[in-house]
VEXVO-609106 format. One record per residue: residue in one letter; x, y, z of N, C-alpha, C in turn. Coordinates in steps of 0.05 Angstrom, whole numbers, padded with zeros to 5 digits, always signed. Each point is the difference from the previous one (the first is absolute). Layout:
BEGIN
AXYZXYZXYZ/...
//
This chain:
BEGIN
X-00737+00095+00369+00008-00028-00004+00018+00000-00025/X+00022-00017+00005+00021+00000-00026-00008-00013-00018/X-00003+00008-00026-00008-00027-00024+00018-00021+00000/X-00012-00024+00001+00014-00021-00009+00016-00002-00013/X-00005+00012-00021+00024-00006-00025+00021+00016+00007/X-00005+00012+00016+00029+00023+00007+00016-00020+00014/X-00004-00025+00006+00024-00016+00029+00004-00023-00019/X+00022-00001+00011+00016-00028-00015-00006-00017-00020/X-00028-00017+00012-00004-00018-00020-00017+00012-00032/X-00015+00019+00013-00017+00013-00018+00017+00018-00028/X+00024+00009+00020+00016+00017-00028+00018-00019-00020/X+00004-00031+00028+00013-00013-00023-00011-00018-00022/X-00024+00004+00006-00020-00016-00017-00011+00013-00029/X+00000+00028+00010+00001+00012-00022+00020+00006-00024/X+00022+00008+00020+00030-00005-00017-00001-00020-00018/X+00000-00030+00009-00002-00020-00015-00022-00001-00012/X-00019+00011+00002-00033+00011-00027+00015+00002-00021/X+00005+00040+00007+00002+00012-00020+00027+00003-00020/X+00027-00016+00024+00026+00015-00015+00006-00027-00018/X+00023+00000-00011+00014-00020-00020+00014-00006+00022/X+00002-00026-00007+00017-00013+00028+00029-00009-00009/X+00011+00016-00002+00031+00003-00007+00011+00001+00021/X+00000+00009+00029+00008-00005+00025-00019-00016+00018/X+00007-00017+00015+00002-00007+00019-00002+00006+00027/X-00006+00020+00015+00000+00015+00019-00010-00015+00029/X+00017+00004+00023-00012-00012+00018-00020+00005+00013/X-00020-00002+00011-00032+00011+00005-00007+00023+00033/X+00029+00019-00016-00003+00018+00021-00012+00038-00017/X-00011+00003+00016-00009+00034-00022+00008+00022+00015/X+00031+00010-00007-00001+00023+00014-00018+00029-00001/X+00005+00006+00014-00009+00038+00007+00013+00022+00000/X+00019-00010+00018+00013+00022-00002+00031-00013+00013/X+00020+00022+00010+00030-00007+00005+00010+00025+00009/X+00022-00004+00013+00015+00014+00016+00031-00005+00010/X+00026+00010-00022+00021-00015+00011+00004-00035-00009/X-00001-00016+00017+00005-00038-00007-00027-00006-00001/X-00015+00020+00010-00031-00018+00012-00027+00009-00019/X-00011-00020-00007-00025-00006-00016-00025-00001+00018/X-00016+00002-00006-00031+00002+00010-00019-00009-00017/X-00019-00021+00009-00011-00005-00023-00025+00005+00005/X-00026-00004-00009-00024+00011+00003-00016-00012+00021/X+00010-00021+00012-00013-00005+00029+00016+00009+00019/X+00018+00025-00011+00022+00004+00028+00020-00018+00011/X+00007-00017-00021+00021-00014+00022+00026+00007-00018/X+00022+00002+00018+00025+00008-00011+00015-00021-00010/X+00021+00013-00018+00024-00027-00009+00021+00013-00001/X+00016+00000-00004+00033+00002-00007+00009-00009-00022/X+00009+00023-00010+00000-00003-00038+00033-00011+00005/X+00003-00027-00009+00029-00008-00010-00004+00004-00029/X-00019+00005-00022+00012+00003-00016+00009+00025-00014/X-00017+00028+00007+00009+00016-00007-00004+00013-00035/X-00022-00018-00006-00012+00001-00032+00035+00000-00015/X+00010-00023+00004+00014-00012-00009+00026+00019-00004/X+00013+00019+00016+00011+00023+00004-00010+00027-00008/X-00019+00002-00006-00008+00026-00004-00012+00011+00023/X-00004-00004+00024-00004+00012+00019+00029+00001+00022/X+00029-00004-00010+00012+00004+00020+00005+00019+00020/X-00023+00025-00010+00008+00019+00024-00022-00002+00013/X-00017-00026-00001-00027-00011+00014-00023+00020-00013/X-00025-00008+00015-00020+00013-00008-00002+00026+00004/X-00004+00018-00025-00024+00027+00018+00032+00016+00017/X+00019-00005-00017+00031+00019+00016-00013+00031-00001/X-00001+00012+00024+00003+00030+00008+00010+00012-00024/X+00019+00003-00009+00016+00015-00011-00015-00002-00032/X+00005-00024-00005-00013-00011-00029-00029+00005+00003/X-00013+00001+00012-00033+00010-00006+00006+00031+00008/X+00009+00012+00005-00001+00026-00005+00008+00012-00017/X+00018-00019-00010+00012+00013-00028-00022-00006-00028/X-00016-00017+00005-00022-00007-00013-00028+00015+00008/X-00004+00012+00022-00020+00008-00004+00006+00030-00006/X+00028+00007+00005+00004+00032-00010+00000+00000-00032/X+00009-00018-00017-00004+00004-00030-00027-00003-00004/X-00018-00019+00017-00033-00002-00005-00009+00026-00013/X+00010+00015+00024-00017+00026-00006+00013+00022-00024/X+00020-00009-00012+00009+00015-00014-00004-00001-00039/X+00008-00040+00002+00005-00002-00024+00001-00034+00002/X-00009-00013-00020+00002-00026+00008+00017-00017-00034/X-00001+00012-00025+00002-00006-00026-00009+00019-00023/X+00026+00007-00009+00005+00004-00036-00006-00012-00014/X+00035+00001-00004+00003-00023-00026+00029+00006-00001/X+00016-00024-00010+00026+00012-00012+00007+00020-00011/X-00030+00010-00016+00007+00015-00027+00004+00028+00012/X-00001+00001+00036+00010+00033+00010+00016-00014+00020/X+00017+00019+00010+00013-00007+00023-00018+00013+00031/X-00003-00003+00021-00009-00001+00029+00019-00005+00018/X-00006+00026+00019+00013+00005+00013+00016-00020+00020/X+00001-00018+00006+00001-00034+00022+00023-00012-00027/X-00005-00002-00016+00015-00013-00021+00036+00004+00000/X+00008+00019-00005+00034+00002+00011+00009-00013+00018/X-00004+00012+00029-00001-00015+00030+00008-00028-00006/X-00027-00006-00007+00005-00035+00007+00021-00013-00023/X-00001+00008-00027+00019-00007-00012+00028+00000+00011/X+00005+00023-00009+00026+00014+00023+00001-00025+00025/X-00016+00005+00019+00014-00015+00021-00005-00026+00002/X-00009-00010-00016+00000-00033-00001+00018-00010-00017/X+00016+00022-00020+00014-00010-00022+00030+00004+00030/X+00000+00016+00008+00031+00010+00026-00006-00023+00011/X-00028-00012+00020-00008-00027+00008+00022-00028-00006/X-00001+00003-00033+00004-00027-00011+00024+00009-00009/X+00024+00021-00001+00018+00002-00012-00006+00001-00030/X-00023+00009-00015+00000+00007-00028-00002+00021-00005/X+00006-00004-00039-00009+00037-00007-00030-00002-00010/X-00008-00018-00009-00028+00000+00015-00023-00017-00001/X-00032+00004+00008-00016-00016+00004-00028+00004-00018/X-00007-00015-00012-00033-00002-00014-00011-00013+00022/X-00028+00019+00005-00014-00014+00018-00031-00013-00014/X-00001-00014+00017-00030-00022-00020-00016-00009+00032/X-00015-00020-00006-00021-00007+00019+00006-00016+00007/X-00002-00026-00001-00005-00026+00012+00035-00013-00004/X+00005-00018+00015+00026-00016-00001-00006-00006-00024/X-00022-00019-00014+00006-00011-00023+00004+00022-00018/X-00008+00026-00007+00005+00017-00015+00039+00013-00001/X+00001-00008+00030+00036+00005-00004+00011-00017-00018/X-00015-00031+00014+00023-00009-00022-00003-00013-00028/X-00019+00006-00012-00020+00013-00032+00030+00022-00005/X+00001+00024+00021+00012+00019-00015+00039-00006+00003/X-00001-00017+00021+00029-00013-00005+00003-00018-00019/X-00015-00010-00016+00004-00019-00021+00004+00011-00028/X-00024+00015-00004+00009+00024-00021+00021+00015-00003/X+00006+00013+00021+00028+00011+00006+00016-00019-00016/X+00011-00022+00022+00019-00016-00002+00001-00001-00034/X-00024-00005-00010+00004-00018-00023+00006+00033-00035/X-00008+00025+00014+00003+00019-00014+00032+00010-00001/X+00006-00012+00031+00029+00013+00007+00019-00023-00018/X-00009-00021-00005+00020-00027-00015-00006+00017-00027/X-00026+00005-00007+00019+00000-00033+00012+00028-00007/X-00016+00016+00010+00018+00035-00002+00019-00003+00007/X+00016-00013+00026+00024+00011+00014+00020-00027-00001/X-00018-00027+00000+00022-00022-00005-00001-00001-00030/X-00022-00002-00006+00004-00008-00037-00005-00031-00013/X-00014-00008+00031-00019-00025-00013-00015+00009-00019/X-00006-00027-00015-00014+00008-00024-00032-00001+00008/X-00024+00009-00023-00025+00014+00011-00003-00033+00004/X-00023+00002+00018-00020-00022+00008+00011-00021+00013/X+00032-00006+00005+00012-00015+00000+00007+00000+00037/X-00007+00017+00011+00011+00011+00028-00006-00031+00022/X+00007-00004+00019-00009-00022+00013+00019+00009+00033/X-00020-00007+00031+00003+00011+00029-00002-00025-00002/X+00017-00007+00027+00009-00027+00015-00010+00010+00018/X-00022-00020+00015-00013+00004+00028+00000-00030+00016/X-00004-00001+00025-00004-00017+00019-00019-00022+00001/X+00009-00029-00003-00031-00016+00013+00003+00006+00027/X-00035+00001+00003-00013+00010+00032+00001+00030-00004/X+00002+00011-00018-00009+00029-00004-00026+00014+00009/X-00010+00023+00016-00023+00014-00010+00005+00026-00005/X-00006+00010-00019+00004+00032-00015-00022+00009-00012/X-00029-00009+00016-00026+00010-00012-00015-00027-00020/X-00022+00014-00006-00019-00018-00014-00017+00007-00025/X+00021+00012-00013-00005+00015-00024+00000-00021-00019/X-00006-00009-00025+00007-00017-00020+00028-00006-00002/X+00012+00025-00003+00033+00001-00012+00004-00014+00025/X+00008+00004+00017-00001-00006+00022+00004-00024+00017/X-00026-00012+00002-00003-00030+00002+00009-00014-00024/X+00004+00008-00022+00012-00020-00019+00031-00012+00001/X+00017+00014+00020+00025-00009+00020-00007-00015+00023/X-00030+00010+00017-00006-00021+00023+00011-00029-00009/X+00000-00012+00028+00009-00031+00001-00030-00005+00025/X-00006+00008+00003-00030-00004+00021-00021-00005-00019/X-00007-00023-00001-00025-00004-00021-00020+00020+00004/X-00015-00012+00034-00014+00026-00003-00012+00021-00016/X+00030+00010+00012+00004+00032-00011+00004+00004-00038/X+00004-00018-00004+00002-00014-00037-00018-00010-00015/X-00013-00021+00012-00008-00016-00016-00032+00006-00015/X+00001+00005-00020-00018+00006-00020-00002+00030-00010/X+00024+00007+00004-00008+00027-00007+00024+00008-00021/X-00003-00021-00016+00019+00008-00026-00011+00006-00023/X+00008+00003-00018+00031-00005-00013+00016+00021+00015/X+00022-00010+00009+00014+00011+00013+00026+00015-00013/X+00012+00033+00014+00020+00010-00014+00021-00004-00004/X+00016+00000-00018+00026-00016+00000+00026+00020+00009/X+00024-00014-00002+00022+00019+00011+00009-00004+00031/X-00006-00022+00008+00010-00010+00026+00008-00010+00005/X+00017-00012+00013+00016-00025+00014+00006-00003+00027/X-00012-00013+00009-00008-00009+00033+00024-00022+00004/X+00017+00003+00031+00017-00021+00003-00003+00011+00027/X+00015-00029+00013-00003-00008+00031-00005+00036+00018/X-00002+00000+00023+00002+00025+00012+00029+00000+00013/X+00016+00027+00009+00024-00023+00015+00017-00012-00015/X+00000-00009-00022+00019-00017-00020+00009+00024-00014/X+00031+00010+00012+00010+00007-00030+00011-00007-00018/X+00010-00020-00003+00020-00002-00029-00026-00019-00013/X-00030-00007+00002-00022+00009-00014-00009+00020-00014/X+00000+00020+00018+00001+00028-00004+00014+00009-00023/X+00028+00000+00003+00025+00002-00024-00013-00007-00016/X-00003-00020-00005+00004-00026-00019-00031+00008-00016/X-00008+00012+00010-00028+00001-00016+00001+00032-00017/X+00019+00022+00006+00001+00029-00016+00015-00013-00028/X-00009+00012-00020+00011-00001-00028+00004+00025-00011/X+00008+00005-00016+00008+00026-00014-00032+00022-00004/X-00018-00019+00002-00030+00019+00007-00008+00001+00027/X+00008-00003+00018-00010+00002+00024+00004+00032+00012/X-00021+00009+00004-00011+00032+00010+00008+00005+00024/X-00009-00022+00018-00004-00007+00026-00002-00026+00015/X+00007+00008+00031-00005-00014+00017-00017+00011+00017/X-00032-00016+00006-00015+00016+00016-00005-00020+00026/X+00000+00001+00019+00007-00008+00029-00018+00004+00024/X-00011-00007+00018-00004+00007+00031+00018-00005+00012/X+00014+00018+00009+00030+00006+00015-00013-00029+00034/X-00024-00005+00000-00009-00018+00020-00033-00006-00013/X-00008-00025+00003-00025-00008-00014-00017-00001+00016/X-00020+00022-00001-00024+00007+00023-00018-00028-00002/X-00009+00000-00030-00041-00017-00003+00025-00029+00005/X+00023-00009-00005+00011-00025-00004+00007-00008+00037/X-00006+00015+00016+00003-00003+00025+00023+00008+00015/X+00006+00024-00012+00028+00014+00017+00016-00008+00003/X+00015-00015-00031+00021-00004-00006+00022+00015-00008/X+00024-00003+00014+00019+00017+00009+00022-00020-00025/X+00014+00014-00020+00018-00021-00015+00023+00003+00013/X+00014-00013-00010+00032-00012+00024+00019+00025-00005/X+00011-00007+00016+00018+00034+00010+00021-00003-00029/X+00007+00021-00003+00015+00008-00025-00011-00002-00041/X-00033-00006+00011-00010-00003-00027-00008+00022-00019/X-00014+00023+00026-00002+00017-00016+00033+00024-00011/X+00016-00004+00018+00016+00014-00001+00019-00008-00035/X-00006-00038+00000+00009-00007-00023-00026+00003-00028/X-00018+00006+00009-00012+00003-00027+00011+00030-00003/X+00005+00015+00019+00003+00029-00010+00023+00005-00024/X+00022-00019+00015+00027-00009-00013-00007+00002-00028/X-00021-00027-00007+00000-00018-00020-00018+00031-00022/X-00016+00013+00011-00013+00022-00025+00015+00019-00002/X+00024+00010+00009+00015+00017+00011+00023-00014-00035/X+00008-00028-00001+00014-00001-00018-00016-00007-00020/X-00026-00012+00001-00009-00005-00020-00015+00024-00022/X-00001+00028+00017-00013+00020-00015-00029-00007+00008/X-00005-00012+00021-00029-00003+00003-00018+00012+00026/X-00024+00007-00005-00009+00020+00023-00011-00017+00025/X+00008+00007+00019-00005-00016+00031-00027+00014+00005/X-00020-00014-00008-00033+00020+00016-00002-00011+00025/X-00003+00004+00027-00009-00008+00023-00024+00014+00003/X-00020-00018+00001-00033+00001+00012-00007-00001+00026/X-00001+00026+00012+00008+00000+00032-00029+00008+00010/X-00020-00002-00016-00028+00008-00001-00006-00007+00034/X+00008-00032+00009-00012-00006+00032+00030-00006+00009/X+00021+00004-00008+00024+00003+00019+00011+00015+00006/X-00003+00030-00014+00009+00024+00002-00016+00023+00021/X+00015+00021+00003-00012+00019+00012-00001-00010+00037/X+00022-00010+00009-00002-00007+00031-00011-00030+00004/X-00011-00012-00017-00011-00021+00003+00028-00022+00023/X+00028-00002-00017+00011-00015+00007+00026+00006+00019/X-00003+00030+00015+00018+00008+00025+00020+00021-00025/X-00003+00001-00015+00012+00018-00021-00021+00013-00026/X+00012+00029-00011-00028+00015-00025-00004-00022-00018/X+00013-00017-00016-00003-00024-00014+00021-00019+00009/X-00018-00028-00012+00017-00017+00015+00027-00014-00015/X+00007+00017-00020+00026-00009-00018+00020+00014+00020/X-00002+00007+00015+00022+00023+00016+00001-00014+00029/X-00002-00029-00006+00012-00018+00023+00033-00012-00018/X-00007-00004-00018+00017-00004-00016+00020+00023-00010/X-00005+00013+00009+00015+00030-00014-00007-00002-00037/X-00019-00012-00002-00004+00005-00033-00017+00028-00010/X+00000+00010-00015-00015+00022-00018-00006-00010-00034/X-00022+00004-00007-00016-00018-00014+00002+00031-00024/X-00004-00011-00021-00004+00016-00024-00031+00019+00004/X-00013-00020+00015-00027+00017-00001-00020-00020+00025/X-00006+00017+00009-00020+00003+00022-00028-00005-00006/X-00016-00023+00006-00031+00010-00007-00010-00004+00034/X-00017+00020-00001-00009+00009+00024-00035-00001+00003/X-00005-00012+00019-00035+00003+00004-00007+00001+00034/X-00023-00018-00004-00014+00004+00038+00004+00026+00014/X+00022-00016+00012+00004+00024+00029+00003+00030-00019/X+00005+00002-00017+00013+00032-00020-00030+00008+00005/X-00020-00009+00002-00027+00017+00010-00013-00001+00028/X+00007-00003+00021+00001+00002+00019-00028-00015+00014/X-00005-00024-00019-00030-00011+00004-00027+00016-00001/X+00005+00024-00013-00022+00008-00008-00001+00007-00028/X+00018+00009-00017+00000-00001-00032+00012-00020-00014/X-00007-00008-00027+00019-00021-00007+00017+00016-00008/X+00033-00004-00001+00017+00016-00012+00025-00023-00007/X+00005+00009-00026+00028-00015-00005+00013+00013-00017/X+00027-00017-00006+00023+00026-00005+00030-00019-00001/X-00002+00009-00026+00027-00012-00016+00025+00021+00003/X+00027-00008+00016+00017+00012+00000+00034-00010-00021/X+00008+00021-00007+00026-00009-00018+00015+00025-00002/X+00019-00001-00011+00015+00022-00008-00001+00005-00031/X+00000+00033-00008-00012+00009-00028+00012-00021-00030/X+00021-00011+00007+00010-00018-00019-00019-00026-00007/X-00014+00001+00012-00026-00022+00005-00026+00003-00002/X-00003+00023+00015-00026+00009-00008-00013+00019-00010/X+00030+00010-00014-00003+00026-00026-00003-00010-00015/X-00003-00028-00011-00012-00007-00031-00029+00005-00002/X-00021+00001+00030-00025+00008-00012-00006+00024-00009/X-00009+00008-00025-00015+00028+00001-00027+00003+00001/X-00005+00019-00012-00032+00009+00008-00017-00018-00021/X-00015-00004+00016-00020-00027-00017+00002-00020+00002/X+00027-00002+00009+00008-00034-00001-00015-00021+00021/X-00006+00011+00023-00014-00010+00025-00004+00012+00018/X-00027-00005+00011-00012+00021+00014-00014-00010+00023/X-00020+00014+00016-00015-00011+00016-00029+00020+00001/X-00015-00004+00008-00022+00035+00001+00008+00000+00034/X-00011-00016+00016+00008+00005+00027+00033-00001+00014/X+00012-00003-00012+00027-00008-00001+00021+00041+00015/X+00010-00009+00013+00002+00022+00021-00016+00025-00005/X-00023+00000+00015-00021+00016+00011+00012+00012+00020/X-00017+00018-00006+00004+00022+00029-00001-00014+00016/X-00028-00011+00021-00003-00018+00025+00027-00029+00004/X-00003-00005-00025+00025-00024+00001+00024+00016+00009/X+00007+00015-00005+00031+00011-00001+00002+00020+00035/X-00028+00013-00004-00001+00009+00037+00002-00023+00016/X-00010-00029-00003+00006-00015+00020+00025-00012-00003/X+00015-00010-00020+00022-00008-00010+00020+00021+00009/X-00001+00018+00001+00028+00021+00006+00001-00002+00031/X-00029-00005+00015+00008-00003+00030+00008-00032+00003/X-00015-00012-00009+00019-00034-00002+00030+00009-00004/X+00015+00011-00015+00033-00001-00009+00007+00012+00024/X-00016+00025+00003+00011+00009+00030+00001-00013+00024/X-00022-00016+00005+00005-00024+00019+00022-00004-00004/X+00008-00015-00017+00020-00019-00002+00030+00011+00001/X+00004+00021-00015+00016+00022+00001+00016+00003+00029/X-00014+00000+00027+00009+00004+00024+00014-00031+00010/X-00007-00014-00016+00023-00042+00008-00021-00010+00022/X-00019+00020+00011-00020-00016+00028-00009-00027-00009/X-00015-00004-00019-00012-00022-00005+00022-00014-00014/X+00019+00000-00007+00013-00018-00009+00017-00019+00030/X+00001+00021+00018+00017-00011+00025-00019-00007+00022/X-00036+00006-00014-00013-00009+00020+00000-00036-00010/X+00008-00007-00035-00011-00025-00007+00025-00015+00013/X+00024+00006-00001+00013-00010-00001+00002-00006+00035/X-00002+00018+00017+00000-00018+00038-00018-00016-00001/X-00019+00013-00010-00030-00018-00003-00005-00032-00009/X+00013+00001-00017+00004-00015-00023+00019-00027+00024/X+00020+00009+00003+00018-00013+00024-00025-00018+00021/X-00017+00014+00006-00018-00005+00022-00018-00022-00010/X-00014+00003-00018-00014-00018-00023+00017-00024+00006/X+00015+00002-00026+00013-00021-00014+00006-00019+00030/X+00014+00011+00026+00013-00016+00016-00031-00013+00014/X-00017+00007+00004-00031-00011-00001-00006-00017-00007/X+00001+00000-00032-00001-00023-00016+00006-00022+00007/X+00031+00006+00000+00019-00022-00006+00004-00016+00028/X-00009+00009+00017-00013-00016+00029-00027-00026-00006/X-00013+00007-00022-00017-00019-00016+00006-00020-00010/X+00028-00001-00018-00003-00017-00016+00010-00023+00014/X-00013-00029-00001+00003-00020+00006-00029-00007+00022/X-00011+00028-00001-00035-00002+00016-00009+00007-00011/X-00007-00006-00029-00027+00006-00019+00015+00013-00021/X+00028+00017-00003+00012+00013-00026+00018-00021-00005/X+00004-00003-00018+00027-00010-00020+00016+00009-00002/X+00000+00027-00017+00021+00027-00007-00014+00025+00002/X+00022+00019+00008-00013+00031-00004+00023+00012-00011/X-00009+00022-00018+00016+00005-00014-00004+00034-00003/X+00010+00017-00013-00001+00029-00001+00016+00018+00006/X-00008+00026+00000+00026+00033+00015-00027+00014+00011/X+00013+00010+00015-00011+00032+00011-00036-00020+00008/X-00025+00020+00007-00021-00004+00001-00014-00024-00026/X+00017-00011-00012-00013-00023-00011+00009-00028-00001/X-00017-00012+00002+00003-00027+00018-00014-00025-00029/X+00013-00023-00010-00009-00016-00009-00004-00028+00017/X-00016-00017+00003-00003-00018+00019-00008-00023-00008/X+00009-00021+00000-00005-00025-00014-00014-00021+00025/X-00034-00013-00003-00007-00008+00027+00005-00025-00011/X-00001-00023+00020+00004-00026-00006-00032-00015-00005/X+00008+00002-00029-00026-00009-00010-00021-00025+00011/X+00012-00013+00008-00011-00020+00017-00024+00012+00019/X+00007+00024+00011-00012+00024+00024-00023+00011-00019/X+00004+00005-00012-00022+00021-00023+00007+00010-00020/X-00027+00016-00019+00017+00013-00020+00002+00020+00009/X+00012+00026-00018+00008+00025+00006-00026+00015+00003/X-00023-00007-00018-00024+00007+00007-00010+00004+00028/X-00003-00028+00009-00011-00006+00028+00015+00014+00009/X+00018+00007+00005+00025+00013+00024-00017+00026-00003/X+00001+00007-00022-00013+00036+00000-00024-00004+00015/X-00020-00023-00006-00021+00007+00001-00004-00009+00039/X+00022-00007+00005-00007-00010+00034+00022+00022+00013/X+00020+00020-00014+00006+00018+00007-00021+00032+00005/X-00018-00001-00022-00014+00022+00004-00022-00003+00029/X-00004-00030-00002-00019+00004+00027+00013+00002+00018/X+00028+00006-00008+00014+00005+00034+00014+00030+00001/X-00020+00015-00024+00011+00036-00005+00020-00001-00015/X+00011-00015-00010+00023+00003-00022-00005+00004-00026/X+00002+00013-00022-00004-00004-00024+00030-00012-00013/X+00003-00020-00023+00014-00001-00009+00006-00011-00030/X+00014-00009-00017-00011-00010-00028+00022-00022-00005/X-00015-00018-00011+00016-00029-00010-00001+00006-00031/X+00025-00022-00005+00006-00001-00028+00012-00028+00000/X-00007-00012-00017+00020-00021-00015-00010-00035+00024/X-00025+00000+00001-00001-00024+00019+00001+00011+00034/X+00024-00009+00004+00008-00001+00030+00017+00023+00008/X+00001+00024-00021+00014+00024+00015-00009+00024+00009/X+00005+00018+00019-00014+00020+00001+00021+00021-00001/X-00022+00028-00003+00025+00017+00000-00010+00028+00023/X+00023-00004+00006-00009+00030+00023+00017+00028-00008/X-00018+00026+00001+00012+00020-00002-00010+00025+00005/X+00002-00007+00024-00013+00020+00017+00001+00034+00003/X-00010+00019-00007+00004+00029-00001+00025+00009+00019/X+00014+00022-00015+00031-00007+00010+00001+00019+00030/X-00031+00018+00015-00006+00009+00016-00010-00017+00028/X+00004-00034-00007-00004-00016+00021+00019+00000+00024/X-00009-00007+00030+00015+00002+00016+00011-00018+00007/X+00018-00012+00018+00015-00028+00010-00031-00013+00009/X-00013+00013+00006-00021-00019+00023-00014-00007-00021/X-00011+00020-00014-00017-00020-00024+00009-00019-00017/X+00040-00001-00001+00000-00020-00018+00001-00024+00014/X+00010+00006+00035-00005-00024+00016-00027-00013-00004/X-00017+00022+00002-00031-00013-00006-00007-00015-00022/X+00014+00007-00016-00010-00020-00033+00023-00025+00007/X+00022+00002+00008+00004-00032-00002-00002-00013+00019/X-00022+00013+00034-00007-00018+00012-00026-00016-00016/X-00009+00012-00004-00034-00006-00018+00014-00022-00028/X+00024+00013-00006+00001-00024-00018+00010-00032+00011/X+00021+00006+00026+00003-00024+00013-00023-00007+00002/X-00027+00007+00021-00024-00017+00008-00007-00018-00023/X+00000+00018-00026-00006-00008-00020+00008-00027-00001/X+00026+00004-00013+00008-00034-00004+00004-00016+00032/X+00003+00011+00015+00000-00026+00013-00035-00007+00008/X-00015+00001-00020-00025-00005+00002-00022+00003+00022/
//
């Protein structure tokens, strides 16, 4: 006989016991996964649209990526910086050829990329521009997310994600998203940087208007200022291309990289630039203890290789075609707007219908998994190994949905 607490209500009851309730989670308990598909402890399946928020784009439990993880298992799993291991070149090397740099620091978590893109940025202004000390100041986005670190959220514009967790760090300046001659208008003779989501995942897969990013590139290009793009959930195939500034034909001073760079089984992240940028750090300056590991860097070097071959980039992008034209058969029957590239989808429901909550939560009883943000929007982004039929399947389940 199965224990109780092992099925649904029993694990979620405990969750909400024992954990800090910082998420929200809808009251499903998985088990296990395979590819798009979830399993949860009473056996019933779902279909992952979200994909742990891109870090599973090569879906769950990839062949290739768990082998490459269970062959370092047995070998070697963590040092330390303070020696080099054998996995460590490889992935440098070919994630730095990846991104067109000369090269990459790798770290853990998205928010730790862009911790180490800020430091950068702001080490590279006074060594190499010649701002004066303390004085450095990054122009970032309202509707931003770049983690939930202190530094961090002290740029948020999401209360939320803000509110009480100051005194907050200084050196920022937040203007419209999309708005450049905002943008302009806000660099001064201290400005380090511009730090960016080339497309705004947590803000609901917002896509800024054609020619913006190409003109902020313009605008740091004469201003002496560094273009960071945070491609943490738009990069790496997510949007029918390796990052998604290369719809635009733009190239960014520096790359921060997370999720998918670990193949949904390690956290891995990874700041890319060229040595004029990220030769100001030396030894001591910043570090990580888990920060490219053996195991990280064995699964990370088969992630680049994925990607390396263009499959998943040209699977997001037909795919993506298939989606989006799905959608957009919705709006005016329960959507408003949809918005996105490649395998990610932003969706605005007509609030009147429900919130974004309810949608998830009357989507999963129909096998769908999916995640709302911001009220009435959801976002879909489905593992970039989905087939036409399953994405037919998620937006029939979401039609039933709204048409109630």
């Amino acid at each position: 006989m199965v224990d109780d607490r092992l099925r649904t209500p029993g694990a979620v009851r405990d969750a909400e016991r024992y954990t800090a309730h910082n998420y929200h989670p809808l009251p499903v308990v998985i088990a296990s996964a395979e590819g798009v598909w979830l399993t949860d402890v009473d056996d019933r399946r779902y279909l992952d649209c979200l994909a742990g928020y891109s870090a599973l784009n090569f879906g769950h439990r990839h062949p290739r990526l768990i082998a490459a993880a269970h062959a370092q298992l047995d070998k070697l799993t963590l040092t330390s910086r303070a020696f080099v291991h054998d996995q460590f070149a490889d992935f440098c090397r070919e994630l730095a050829e990846l991104c067109g740099k000369d090269l990459v620091l790798p770290m853990n978590t998205g928010a730790e990329a862009v911790e180490t893109g800020v430091k950068v940025a702001r080490k590279w202004g006074y060594q190499v521009k010649g701002v004066p000390a303390g004085q450095a100041n990054i122009v970032v986005a309202e509707g931003n997310f770049h983690g939930r670190t202190t530094t961090i959220v002290s740029f948020s514009t999401d209360e939320d994600a803000r509110a009480d967790f100051g005194p907050y760090t200084p050196g920022f300046t937040v203007v419209p998203y999309g708005d450049l001659d905002a943008l302009a208008a806000a660099i001064d003779e201290n400005t380090v940087a511009v730090l960016l989501e080339p497309i705004q995942g947590e803000q609901g897969v917002v896509v800024p208007p054609e020619g913006y990013l190409p003109g902020v590139r313009r605008v740091c290009t004469e201003r002496n200022v560094l273009f960071v793009a945070d491609e943490i959930q738009s990069g790496l195939g997510r949007t029918g291309t390796t990052f998604a500034c290369e719809h635009e034909g733009v190239v960014p001073d520096m790359y921060l990289l997370g999720k998918a760079l670990g193949g949904g089984i390690v956290p891995v992240s990874a700041v890319a630039a060229n040595a004029d940028v990220l030769g100001v750090l030396k030894p001591g300056q910043h570090g990580s203890t888990f920060g490219g590991n053996p195991l990280a860097c064995a699964v990370a070097t088969e992630v680049v290789r994925l990607l390396a071959t263009g499959e998943f980039q040209r699977r997001s992008t037909e795919l993506g075609e298939r989606l989006h034209a799905g959608l957009q058969s919705l709006v005016g029957k329960g959507l408003v707007a949809v918005r996105g590239r490649g395998l990610w989808a932003g969706l605005d429901i007509d609030p009147t219908l429900m919130t974004g909550r309810q949608a998830c939560e009357r989507l999963m009883e129909r096998g769908v998994l999916a995640k709302d943000t911001h009220g009435s929007t959801l976002r879909l982004a489905p593992p970039l190994v989905i087939t036409v039929e399953e994405i037919d399947h998620a937006v029939a389940q979401l039609a039933a949905v709204l048409a109630g």
